[in-house]
N, CA, C and O atoms as a CHARMM CRD file, in Angstrom:
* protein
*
  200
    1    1 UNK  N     -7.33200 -19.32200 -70.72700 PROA 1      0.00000
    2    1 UNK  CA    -6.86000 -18.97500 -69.40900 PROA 1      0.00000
    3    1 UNK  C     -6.95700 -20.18100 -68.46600 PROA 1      0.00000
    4    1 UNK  O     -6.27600 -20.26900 -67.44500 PROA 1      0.00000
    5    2 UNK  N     -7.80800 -21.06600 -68.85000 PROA 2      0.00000
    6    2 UNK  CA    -8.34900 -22.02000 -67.53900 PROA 2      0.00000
    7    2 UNK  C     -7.14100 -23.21900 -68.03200 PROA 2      0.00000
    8    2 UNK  O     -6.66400 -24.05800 -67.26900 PROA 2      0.00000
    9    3 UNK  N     -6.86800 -23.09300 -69.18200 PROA 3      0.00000
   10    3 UNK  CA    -5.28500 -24.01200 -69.21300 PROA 3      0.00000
   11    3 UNK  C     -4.34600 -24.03600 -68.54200 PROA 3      0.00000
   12    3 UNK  O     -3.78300 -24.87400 -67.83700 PROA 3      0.00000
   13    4 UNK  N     -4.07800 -22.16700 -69.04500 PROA 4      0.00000
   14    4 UNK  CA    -2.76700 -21.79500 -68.37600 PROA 4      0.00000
   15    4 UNK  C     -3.10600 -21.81800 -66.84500 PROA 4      0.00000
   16    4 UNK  O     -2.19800 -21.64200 -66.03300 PROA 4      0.00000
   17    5 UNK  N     -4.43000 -22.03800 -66.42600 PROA 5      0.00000
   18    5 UNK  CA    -3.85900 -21.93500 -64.75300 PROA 5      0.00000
   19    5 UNK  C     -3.68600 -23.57700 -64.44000 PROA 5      0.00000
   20    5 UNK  O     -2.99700 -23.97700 -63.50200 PROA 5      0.00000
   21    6 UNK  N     -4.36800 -24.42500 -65.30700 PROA 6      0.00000
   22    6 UNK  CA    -4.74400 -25.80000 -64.79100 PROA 6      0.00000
   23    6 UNK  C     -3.00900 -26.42800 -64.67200 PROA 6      0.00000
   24    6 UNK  O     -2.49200 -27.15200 -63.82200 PROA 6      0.00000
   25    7 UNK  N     -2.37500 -25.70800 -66.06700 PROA 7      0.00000
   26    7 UNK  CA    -1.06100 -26.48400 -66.22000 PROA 7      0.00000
   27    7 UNK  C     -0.04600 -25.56300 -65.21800 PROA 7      0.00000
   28    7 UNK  O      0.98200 -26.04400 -64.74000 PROA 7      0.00000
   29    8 UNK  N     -0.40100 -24.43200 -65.01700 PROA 8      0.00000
   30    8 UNK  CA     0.82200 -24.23700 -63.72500 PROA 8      0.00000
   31    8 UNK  C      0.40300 -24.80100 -62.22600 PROA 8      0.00000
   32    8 UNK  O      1.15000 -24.71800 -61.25100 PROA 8      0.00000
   33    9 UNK  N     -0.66000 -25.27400 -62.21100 PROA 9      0.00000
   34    9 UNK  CA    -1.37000 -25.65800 -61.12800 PROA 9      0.00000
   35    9 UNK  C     -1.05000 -27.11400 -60.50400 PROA 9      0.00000
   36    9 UNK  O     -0.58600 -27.46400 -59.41900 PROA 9      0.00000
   37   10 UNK  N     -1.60500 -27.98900 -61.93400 PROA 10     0.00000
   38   10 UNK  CA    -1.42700 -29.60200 -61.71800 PROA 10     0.00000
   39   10 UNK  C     -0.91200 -30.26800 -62.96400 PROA 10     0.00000
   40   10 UNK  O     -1.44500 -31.25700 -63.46800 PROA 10     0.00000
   41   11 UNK  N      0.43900 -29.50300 -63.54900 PROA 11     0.00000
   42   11 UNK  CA     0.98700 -29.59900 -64.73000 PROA 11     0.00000
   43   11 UNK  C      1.63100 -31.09400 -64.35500 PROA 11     0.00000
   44   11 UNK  O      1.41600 -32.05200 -65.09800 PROA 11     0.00000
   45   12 UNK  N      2.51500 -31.23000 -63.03000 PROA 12     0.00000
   46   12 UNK  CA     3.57700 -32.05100 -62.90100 PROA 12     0.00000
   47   12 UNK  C      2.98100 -33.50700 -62.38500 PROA 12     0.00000
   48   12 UNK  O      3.54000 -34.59900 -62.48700 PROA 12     0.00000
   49   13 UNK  N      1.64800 -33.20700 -61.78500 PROA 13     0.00000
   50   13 UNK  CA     0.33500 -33.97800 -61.47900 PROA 13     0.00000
   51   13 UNK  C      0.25900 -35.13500 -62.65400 PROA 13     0.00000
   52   13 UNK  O      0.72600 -36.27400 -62.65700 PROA 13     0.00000
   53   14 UNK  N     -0.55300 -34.37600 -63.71600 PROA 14     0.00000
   54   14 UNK  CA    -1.49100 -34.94400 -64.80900 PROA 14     0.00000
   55   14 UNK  C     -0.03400 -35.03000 -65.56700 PROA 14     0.00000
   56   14 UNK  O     -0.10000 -36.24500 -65.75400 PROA 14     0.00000
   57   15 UNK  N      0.95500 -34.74800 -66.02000 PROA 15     0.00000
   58   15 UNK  CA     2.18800 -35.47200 -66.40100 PROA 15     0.00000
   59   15 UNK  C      2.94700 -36.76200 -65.68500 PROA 15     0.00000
   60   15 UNK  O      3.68700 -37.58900 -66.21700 PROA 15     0.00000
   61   16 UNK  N      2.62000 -36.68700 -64.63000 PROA 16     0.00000
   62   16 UNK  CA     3.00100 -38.46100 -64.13800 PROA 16     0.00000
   63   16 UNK  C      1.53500 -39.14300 -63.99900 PROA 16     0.00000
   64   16 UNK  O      1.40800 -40.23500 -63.44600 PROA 16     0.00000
   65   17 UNK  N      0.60700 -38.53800 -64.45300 PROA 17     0.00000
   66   17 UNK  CA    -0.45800 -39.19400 -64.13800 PROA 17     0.00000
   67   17 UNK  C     -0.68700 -40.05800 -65.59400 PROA 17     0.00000
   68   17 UNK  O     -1.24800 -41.13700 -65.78400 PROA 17     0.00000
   69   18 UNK  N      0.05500 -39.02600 -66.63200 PROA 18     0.00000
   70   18 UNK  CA    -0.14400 -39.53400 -68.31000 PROA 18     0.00000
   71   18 UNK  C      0.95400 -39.58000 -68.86500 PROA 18     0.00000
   72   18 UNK  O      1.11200 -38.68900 -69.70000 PROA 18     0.00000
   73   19 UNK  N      2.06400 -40.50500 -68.68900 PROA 19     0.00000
   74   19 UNK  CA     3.22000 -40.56100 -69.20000 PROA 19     0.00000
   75   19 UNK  C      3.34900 -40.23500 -70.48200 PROA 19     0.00000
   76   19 UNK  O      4.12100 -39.37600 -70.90800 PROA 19     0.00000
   77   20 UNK  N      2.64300 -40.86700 -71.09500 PROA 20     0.00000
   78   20 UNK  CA     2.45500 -40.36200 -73.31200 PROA 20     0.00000
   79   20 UNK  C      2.48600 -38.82100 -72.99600 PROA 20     0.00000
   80   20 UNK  O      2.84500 -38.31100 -74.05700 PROA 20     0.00000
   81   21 UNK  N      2.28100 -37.78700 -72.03400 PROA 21     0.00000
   82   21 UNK  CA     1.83500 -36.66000 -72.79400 PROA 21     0.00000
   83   21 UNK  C      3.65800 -36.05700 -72.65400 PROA 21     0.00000
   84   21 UNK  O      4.14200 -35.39200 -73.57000 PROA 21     0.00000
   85   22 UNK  N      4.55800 -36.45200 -71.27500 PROA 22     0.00000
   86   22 UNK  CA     5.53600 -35.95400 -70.95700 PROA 22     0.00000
   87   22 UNK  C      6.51200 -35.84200 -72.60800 PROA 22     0.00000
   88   22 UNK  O      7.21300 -34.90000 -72.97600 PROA 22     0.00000
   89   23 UNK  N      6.27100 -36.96000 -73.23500 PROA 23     0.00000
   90   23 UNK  CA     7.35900 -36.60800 -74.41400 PROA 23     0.00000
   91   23 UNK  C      6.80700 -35.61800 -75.36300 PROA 23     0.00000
   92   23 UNK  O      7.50300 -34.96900 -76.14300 PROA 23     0.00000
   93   24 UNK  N      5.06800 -35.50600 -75.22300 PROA 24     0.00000
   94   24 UNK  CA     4.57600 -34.32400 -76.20800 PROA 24     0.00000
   95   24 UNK  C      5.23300 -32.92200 -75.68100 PROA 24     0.00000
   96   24 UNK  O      5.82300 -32.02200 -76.27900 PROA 24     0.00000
   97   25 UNK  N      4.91300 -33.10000 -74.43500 PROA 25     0.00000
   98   25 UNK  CA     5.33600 -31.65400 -73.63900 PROA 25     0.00000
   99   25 UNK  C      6.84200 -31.33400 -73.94400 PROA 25     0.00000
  100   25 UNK  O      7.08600 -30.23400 -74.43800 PROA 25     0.00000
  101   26 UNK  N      7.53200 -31.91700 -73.77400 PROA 26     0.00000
  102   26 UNK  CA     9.50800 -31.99500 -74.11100 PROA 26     0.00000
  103   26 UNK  C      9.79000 -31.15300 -75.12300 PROA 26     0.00000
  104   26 UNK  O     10.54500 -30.18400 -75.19200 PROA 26     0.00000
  105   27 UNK  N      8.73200 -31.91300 -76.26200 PROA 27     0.00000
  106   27 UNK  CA     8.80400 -31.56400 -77.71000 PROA 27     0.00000
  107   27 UNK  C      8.23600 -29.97400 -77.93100 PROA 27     0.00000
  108   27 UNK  O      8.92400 -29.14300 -78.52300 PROA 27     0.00000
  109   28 UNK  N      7.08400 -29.70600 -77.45900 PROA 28     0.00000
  110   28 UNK  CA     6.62900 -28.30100 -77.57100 PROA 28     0.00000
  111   28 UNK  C      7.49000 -27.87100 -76.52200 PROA 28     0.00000
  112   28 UNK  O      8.35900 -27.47500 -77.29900 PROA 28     0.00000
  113   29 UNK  N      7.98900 -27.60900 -75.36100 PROA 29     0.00000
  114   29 UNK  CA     9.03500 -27.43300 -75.22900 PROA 29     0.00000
  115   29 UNK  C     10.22200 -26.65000 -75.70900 PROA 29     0.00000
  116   29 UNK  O     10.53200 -25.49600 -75.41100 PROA 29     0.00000
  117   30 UNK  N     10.75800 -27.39900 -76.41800 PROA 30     0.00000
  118   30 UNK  CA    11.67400 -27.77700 -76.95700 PROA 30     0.00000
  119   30 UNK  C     11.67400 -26.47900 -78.41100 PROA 30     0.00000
  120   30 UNK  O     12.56900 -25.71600 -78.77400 PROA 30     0.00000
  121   31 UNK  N     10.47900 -26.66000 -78.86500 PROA 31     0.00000
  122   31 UNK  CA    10.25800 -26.16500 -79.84800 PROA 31     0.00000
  123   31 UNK  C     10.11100 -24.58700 -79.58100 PROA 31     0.00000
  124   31 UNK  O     10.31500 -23.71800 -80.42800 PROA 31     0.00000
  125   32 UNK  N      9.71400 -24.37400 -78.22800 PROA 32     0.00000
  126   32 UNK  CA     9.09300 -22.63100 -78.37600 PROA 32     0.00000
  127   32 UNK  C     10.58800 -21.69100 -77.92400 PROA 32     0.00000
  128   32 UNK  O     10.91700 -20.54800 -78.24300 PROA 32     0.00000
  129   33 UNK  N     11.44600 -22.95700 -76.85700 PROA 33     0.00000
  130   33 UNK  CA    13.04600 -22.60600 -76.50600 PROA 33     0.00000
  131   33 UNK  C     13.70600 -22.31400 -77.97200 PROA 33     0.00000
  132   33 UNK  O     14.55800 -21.42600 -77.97200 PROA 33     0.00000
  133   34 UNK  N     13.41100 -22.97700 -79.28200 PROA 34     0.00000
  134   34 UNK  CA    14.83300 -22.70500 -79.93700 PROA 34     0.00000
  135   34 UNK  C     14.41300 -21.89400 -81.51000 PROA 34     0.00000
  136   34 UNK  O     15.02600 -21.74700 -82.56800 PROA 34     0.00000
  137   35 UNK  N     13.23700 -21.54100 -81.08200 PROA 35     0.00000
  138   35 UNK  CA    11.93200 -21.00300 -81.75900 PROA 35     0.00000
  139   35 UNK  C     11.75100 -19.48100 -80.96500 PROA 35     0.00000
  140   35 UNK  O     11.26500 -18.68500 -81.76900 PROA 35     0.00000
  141   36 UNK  N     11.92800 -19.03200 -80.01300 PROA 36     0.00000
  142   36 UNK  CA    11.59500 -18.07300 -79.22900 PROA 36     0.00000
  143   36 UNK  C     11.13900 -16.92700 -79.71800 PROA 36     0.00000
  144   36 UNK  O      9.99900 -16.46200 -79.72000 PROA 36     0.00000
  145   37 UNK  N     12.58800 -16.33800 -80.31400 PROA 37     0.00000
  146   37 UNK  CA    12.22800 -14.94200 -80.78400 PROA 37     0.00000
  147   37 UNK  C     11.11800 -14.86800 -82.17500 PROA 37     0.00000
  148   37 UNK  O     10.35400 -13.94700 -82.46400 PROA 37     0.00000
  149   38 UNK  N     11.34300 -16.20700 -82.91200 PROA 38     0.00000
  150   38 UNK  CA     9.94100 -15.76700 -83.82000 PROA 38     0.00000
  151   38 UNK  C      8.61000 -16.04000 -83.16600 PROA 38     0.00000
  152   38 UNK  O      7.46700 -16.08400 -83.62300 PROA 38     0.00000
  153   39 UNK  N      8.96200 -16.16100 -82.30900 PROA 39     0.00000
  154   39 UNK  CA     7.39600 -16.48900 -81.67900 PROA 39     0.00000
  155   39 UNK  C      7.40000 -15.06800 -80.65900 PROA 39     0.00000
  156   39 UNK  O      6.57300 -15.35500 -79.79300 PROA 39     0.00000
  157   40 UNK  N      7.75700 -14.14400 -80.45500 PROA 40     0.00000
  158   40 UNK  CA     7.75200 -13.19400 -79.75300 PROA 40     0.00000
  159   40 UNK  C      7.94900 -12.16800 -80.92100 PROA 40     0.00000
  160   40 UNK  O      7.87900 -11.04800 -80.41600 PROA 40     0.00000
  161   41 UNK  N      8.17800 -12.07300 -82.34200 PROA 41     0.00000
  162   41 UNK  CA     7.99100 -11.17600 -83.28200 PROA 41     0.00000
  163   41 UNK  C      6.72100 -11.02200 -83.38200 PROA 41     0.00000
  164   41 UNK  O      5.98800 -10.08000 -83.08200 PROA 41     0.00000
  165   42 UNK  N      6.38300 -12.77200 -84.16000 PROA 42     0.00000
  166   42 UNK  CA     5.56700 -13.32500 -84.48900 PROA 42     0.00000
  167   42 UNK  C      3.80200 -12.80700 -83.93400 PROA 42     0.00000
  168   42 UNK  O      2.76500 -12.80200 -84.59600 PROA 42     0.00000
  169   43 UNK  N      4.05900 -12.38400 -82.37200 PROA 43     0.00000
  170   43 UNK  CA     2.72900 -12.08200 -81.58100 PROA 43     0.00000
  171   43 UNK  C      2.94300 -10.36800 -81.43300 PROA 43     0.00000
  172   43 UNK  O      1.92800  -9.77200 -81.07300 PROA 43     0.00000
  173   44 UNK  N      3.74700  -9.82100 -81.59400 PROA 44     0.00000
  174   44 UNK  CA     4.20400  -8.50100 -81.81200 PROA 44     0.00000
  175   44 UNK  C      3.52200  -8.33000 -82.86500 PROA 44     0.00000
  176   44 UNK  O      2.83400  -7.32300 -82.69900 PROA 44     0.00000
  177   45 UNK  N      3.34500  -8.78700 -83.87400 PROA 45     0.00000
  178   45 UNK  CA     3.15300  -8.00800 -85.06800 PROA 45     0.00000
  179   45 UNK  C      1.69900  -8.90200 -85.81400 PROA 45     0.00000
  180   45 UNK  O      1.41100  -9.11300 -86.99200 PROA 45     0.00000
  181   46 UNK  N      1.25500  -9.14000 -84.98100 PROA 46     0.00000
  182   46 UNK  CA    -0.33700  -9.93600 -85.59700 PROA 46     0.00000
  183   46 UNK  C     -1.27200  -9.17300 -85.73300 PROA 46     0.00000
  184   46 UNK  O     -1.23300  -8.27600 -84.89200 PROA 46     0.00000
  185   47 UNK  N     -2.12600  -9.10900 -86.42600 PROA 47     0.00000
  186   47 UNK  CA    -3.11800  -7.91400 -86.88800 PROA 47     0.00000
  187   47 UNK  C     -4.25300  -7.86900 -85.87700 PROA 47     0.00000
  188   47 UNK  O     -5.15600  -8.68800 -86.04600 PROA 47     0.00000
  189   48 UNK  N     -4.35100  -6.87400 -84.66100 PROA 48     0.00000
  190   48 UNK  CA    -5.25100  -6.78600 -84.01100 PROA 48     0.00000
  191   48 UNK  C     -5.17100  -7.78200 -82.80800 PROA 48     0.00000
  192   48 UNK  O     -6.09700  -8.45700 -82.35700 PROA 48     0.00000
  193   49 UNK  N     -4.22900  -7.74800 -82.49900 PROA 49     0.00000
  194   49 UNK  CA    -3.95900  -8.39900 -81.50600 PROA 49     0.00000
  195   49 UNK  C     -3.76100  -7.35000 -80.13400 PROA 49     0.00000
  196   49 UNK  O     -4.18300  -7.47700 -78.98400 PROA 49     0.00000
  197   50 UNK  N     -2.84600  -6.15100 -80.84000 PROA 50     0.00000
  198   50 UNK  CA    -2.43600  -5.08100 -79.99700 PROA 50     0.00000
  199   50 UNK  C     -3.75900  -4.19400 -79.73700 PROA 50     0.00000
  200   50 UNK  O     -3.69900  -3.18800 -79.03000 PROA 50     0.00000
């Protein structure tokens, strides 16, 4: 949780603050956009999650 608030918080911050991380970020990114729906099955249907 303390991620997800840090990166909606001072995401755009600590990304010009660390240029190397902006092309990691692109890439995950990138990946969960063209990836989506198995990743929204994917957490649907995990054992004990629900």
């Amino acid at each position: 949780m303390l991620e997800t608030l840090l990166g909606s918080l001072r995401g755009k911050t600590l990304l010009i603050r660390h240029p190397a991380w902006q092309q990691r970020a692109d890439r995950v990114l990138d990946k969960l956009e063209r990836h989506q729906n198995l990743l929204i099955l994917g957490f649907r249907f995990l054992y004990g999650v629900r």
